[in-house]
N, C-alpha and C positions, 0 to 999 in steps of 0.2 A: 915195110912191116913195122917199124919203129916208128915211120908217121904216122900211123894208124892207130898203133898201140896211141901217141901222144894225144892223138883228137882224141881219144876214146876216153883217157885220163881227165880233159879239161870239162868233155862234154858230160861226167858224173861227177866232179868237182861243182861246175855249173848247177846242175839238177839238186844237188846238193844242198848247196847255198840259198836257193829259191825255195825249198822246201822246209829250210829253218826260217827264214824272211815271210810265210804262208802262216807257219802257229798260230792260233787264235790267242789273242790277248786274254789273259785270263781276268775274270768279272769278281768285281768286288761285291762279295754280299752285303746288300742294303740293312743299315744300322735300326732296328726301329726302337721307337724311344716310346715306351710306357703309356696310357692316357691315364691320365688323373682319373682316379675312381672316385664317386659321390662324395665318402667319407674323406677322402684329401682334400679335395674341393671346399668341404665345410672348415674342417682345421685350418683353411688360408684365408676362406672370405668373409670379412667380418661383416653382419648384419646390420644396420643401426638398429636402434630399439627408440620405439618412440617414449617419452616420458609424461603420462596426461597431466596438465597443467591442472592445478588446482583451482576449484571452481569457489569465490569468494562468498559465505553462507551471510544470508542478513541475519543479524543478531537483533534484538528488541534492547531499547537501552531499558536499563534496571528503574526501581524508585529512585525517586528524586522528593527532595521536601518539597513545597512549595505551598501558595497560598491564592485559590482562585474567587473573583467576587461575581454572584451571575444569580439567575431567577432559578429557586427550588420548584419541579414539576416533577408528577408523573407519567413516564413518556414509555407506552406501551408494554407496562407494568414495573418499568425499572423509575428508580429514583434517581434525578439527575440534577445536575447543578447545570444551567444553559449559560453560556458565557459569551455576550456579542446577539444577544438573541434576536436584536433589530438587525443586524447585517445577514450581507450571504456569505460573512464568514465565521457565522456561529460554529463556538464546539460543545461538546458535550461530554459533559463528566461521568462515570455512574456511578454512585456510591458505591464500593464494593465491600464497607465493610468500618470497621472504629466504631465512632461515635455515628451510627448511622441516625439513632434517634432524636439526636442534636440536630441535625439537618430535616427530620422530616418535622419537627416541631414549627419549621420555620416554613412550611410547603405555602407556595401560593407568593411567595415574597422573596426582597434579595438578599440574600445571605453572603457574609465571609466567613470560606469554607478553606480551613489548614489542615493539610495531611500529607500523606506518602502517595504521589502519583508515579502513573505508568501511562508512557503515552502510546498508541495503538496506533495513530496517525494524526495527522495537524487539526482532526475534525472531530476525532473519539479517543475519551481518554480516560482512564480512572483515578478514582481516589479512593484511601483510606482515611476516615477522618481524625483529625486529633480534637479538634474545636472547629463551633460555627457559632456565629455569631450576626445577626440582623444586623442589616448595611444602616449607616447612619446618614448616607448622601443625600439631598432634597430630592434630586430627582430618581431615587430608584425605582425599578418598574416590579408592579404588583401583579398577577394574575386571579382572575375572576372565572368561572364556567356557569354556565346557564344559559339562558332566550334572553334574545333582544326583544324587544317591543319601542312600540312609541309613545313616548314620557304622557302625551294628555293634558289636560287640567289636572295642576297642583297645586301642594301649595311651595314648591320647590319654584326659584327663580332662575335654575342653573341648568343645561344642559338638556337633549331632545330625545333622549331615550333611556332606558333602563335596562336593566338586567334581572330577571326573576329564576329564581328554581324552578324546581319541577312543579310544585305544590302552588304558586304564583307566588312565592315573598319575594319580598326587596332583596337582592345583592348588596346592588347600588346602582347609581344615574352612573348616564353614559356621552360624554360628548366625545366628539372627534375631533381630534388635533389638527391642527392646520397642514393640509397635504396628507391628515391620517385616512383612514379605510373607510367609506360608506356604510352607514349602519346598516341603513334600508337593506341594501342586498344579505344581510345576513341574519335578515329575521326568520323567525319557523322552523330555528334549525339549531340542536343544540353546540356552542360555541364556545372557544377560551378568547378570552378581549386581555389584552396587556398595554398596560399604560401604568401612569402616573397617581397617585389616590392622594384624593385631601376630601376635606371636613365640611359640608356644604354649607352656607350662610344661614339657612331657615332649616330649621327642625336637626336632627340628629343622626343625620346622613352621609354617608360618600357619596364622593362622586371621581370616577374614571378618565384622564383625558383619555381617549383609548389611541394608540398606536399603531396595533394592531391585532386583527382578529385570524384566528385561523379555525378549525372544527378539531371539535372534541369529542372523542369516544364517551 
């Protein structure tokens, strides 16, 4: 009875034991960590900002003094000084203003024209005038407008053509410079001829090397 009793004791000892060694392990609740909302997001991420580079403005330089020598024309109603007028790297002045009637007193001829300019570009440019003054150089070039024809029997010994107005007077005789523009082709058509003027041997005349002609309004 006492064995019995003994196995009886080990075998709920036993059961015992096995049934605290069975407990389920207890679970740790999972920690959860916040997610950044919009607004925290923005307080940490810094944006760059772009900065627009300044864009460099052309400026026109101001007046300047200065003093150009060139042929005074009417060039599609403006009054201008031509400077280089034989090259293709003429420029052009336009009076804008001074002594404008100092300069047109001299139209048709070369003038040295001093004023306040502004230059517009390496080809157009203005002036205000202070003084002008007819060029003193032997070869300064003069301008002429009217019809070519062909000089004829005269009593002129110089040159193969002329120049008439509207009404047929004399301009003045017209020869061509050596290498200059063909008269012929620019007869029947009213014309400005620029060249050289002197005083012709017989009677009381000009006469034009001419250098060159272009058409005239």
């Amino acid at each position: 009875m006492t064995r019995r009793l003994f196995v009886c004791c080990v075998l709920l000892l036993t059961a015992a034991a096995c049934g605290l060694s069975r407990q389920p392990t207890p679970m740790l609740a999972p920690t959860l960590t916040p997610t950044p909302t919009l607004a925290s997001t923005q307080t940490s991420i810094l944006v760059p900002t772009l900065t627009p580079t300044p864009v460099p403005t052309m400026t026109r330089p101001g007046p300047y003094s200065g003093e150009v020598e060139g042929l005074v024309m009417i060039d599609e109603g403006r009054l201008i000084v031509g400077v280089n007028w034989l090259s293709k790297s003429r420029a052009t002045y336009v009076v804008k203003g001074g002594n404008a009637e100092g300069v047109k007193k001299l139209l048709g001829e070369t003038a040295r024209v001093t004023g306040e300019i502004v230059d517009h570009s390496p080809w157009l440019k203005e002036i205000v005038v202070r003084a002008a003054e007819a060029s003193t150089a032997p070869d300064s070039l003069s301008m002429r407008i009217g019809y070519i024809e062909e000089l004829g029997p005269s009593i002129y010994m110089q040159g193969t053509h002329i120049l008439i107005d509207r009404e047929g007077k004399l301009i003045c005789l017209l020869g061509a410079a050596e290498g200059g523009p063909a008269l012929d082709k620019h007869m029947m058509s009213k014309v400005s001829v620029i060249g050289v003027l002197s005083k012709t041997v017989e009677g009381d005349a000009q006469i034009m090397c001419v250098k060159l002609v272009e058409p005239a309004t």
